[in-house]
N, CA and C of each residue as an Amber inpcrd file, in Angstrom:
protein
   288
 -24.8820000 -20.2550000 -29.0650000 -24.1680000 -21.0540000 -30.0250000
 -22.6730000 -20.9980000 -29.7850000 -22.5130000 -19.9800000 -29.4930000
 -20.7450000 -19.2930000 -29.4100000 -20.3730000 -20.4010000 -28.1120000
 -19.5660000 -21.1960000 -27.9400000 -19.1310000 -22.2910000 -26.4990000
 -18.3590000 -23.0090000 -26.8610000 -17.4250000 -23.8310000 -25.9770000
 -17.0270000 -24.6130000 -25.8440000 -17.0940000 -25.9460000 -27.0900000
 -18.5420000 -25.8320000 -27.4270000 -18.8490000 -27.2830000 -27.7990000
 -18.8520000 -27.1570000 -29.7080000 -18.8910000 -25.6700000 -30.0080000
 -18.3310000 -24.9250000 -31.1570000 -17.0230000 -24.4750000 -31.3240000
 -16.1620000 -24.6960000 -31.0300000 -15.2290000 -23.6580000 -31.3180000
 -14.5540000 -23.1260000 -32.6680000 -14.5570000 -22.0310000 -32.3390000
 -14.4050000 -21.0600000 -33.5920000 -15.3990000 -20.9260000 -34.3790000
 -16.3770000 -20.5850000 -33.4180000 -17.8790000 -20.2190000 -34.0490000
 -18.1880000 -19.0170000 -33.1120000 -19.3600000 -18.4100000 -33.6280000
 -20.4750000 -17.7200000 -33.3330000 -21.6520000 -17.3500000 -34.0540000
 -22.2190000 -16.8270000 -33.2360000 -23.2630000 -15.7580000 -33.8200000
 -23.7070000 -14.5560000 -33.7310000 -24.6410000 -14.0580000 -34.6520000
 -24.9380000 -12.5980000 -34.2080000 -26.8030000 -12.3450000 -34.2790000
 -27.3080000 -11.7170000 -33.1700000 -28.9480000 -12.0780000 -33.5000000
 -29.0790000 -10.0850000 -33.2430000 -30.5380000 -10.3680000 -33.7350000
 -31.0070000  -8.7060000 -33.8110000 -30.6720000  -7.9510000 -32.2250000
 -30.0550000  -7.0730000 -31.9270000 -30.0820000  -6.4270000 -31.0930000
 -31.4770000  -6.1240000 -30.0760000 -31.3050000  -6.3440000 -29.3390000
 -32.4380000  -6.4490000 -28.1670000 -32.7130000  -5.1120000 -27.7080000
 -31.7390000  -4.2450000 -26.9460000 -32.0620000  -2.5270000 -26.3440000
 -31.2410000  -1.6050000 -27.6330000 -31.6370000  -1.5520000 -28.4580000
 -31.1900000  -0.4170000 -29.2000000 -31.7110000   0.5110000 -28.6340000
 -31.2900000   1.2210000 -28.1130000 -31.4680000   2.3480000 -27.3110000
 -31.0950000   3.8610000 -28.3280000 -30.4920000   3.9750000 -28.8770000
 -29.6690000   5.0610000 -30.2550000 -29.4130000   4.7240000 -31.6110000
 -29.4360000   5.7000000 -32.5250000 -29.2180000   5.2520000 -33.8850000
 -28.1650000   4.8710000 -34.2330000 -27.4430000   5.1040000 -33.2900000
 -25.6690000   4.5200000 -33.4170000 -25.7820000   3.1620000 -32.6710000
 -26.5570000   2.5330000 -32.3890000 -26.6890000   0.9950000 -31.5360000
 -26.3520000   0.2140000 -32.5720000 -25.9690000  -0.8250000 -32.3400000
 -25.3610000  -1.7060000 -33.4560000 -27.2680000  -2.6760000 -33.3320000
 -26.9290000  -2.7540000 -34.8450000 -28.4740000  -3.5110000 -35.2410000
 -28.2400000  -5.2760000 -34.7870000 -27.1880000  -5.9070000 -34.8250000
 -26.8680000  -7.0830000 -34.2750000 -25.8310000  -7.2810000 -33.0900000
 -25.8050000  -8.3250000 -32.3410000 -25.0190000  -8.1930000 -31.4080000
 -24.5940000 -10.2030000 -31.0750000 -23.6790000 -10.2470000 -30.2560000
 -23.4640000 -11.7070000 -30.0820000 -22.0920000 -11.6570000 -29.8400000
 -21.5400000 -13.5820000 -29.6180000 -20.2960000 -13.3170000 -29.5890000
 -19.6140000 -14.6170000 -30.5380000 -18.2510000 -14.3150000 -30.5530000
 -17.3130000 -15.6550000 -31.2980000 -16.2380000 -16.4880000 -30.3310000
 -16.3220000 -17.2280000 -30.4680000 -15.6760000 -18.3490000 -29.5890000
 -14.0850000 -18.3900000 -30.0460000 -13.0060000 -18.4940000 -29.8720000
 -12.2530000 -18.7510000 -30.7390000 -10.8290000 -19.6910000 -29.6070000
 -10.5320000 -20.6670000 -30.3700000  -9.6900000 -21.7070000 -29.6670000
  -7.9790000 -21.1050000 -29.8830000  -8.2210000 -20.9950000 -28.7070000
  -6.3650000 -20.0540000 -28.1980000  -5.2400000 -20.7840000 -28.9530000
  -5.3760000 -21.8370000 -29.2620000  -4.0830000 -22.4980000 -30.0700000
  -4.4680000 -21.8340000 -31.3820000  -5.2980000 -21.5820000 -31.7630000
  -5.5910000 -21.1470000 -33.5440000  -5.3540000 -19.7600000 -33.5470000
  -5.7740000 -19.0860000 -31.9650000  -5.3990000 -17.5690000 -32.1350000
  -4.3840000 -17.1130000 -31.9370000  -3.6270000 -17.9960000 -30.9810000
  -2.2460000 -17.5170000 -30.9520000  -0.9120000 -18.1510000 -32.3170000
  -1.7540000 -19.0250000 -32.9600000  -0.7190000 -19.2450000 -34.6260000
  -0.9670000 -18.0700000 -35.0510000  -2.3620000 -17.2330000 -34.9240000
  -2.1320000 -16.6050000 -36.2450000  -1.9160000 -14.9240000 -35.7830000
  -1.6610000 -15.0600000 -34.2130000  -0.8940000 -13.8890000 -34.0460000
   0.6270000 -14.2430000 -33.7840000   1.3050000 -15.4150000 -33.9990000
   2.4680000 -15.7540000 -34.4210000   3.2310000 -15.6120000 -35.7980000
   1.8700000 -15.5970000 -36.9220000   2.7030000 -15.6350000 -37.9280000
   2.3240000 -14.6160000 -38.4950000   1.8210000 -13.3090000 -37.6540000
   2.0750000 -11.5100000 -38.9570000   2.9770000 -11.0370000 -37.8290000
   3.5490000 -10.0640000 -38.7990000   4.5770000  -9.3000000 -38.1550000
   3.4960000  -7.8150000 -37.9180000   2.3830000  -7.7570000 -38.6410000
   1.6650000  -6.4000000 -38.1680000   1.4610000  -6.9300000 -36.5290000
   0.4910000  -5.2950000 -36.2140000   0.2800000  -4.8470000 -34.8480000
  -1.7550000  -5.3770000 -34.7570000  -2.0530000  -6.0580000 -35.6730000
  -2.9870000  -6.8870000 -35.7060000  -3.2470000  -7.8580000 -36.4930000
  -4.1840000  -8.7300000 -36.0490000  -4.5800000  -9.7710000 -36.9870000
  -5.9970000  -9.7820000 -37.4040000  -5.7210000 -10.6550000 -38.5890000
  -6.7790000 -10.2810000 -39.4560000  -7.5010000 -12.0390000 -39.4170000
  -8.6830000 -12.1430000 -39.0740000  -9.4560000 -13.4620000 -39.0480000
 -10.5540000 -13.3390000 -39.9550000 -10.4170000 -14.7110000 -40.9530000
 -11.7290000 -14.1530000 -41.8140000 -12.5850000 -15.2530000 -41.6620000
 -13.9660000 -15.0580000 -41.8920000 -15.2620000 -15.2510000 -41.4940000
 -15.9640000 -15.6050000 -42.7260000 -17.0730000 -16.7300000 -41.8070000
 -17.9840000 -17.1220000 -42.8360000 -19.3160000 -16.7420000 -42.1470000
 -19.9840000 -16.5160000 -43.0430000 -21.5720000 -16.5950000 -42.3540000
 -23.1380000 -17.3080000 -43.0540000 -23.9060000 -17.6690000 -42.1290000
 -25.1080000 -18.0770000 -42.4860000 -26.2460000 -17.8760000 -42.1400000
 -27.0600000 -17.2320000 -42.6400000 -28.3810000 -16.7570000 -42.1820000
 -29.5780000 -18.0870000 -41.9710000 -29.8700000 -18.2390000 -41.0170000
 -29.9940000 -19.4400000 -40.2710000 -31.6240000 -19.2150000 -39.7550000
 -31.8730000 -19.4400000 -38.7230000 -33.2450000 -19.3740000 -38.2190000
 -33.6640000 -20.2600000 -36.6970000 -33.8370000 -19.0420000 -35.9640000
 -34.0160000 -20.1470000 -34.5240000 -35.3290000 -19.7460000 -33.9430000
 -35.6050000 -20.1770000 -32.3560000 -36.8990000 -20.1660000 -31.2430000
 -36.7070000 -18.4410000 -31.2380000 -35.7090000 -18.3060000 -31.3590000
 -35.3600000 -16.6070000 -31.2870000 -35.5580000 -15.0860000 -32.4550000
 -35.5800000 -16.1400000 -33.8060000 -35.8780000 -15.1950000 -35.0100000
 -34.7020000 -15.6340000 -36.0330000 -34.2820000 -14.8580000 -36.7160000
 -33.2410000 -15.0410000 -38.1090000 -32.0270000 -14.6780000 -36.9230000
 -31.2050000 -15.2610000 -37.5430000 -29.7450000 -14.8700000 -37.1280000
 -28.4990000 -15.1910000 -37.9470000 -27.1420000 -14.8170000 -37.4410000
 -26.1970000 -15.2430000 -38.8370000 -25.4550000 -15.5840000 -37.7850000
 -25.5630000 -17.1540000 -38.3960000 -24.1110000 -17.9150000 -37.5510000
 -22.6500000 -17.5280000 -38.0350000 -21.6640000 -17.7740000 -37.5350000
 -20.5110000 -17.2170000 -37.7760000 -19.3760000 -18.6450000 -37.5690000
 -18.5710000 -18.6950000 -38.4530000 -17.4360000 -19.7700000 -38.3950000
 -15.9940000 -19.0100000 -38.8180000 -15.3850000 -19.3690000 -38.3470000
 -13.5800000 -18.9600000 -37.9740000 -13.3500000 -19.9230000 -39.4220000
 -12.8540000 -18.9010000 -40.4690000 -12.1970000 -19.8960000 -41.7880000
 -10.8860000 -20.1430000 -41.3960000 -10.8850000 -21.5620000 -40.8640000
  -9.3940000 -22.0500000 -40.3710000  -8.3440000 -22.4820000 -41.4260000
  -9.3650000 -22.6220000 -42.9220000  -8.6880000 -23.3000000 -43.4750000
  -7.2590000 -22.8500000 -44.2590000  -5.9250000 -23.6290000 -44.1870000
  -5.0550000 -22.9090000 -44.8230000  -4.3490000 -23.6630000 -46.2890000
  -3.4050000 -23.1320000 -46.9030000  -3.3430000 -23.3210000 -47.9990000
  -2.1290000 -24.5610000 -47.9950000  -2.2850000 -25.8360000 -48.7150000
  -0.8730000 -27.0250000 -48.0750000   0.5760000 -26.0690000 -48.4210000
   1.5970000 -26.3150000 -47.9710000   2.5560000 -25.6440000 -48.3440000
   3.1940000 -26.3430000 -49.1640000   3.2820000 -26.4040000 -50.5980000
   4.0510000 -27.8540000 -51.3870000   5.4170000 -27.5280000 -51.7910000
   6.0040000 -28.4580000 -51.2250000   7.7450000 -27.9340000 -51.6020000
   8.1810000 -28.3900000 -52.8340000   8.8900000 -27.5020000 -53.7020000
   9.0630000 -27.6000000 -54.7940000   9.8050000 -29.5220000 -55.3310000
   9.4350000 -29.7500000 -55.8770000   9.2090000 -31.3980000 -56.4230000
  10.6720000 -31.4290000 -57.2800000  12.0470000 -32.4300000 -57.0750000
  13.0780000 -32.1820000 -57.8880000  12.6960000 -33.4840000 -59.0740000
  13.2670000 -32.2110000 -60.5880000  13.0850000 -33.0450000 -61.5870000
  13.5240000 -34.3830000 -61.3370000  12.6250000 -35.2320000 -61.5410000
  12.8520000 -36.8460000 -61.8080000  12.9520000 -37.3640000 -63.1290000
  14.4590000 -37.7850000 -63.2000000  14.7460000 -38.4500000 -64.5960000
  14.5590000 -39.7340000 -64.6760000  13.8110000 -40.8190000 -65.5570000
  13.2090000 -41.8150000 -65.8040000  14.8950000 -42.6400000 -66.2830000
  14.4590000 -43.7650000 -65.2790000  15.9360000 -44.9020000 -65.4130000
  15.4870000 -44.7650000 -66.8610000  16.3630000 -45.7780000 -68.2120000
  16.4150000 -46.5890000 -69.0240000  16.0830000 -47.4550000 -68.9520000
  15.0930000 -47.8950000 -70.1490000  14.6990000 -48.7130000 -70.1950000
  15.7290000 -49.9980000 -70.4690000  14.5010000 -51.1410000 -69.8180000
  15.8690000 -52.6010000 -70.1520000  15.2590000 -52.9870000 -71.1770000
  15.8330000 -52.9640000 -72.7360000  15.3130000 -53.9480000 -73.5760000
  15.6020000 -55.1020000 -74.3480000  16.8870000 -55.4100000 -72.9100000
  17.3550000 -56.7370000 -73.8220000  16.7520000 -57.9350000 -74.1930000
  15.4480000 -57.8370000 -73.3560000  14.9050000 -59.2130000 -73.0130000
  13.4440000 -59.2880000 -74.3240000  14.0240000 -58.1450000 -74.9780000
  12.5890000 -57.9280000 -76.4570000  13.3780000 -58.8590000 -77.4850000
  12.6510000 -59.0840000 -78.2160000  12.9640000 -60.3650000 -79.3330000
  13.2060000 -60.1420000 -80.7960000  13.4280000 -58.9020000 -81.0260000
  13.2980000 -57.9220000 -82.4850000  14.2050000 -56.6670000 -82.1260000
């Protein structure tokens, strides 16, 4: 799933050689598009970045798995709006 034709996706499916109790129970990978990763190691000043994730427990030829999506989404930045004072009205043209 994780490619080219996803980006900023993956997945993770049951681990295949668990070999130890310390083996990770899932395994897989995430795709992630270098212009999105390098904004958002542009805009922290920490010594990492933090990417947050969505997931979905899904179902394939392979068994259950949890797809994975890159939450790209960000917040609009709205610049503060200057009070607008309403012209006067024209009411010469009223009849009373």
């Amino acid at each position: 799933m994780s490619n080219n034709k996803y980006p900023n996706s993956g997945a993770l499916f049951d681990a295949q050689n668990r070999v130890h109790p310390n083996s990770p129970d899932k395994s897989g990978d995430i795709s992630v598009d270098k212009t999105h990763l390098q904004a958002l190691m542009d805009e922290t000043p920490e010594d990492f970045v933090k990417i947050k994730l969505s997931g979905w427990v899904k179902q394939s030829g392979k068994g259950e798995f949890l797809a994975l999506k890159i939450n790209t989404y960000k917040k609009p930045e709205v610049a503060p709006q200057a009070m607008h004072t309403p012209e006067p009205l024209d009411d010469s043209d009223i009849p009373f």
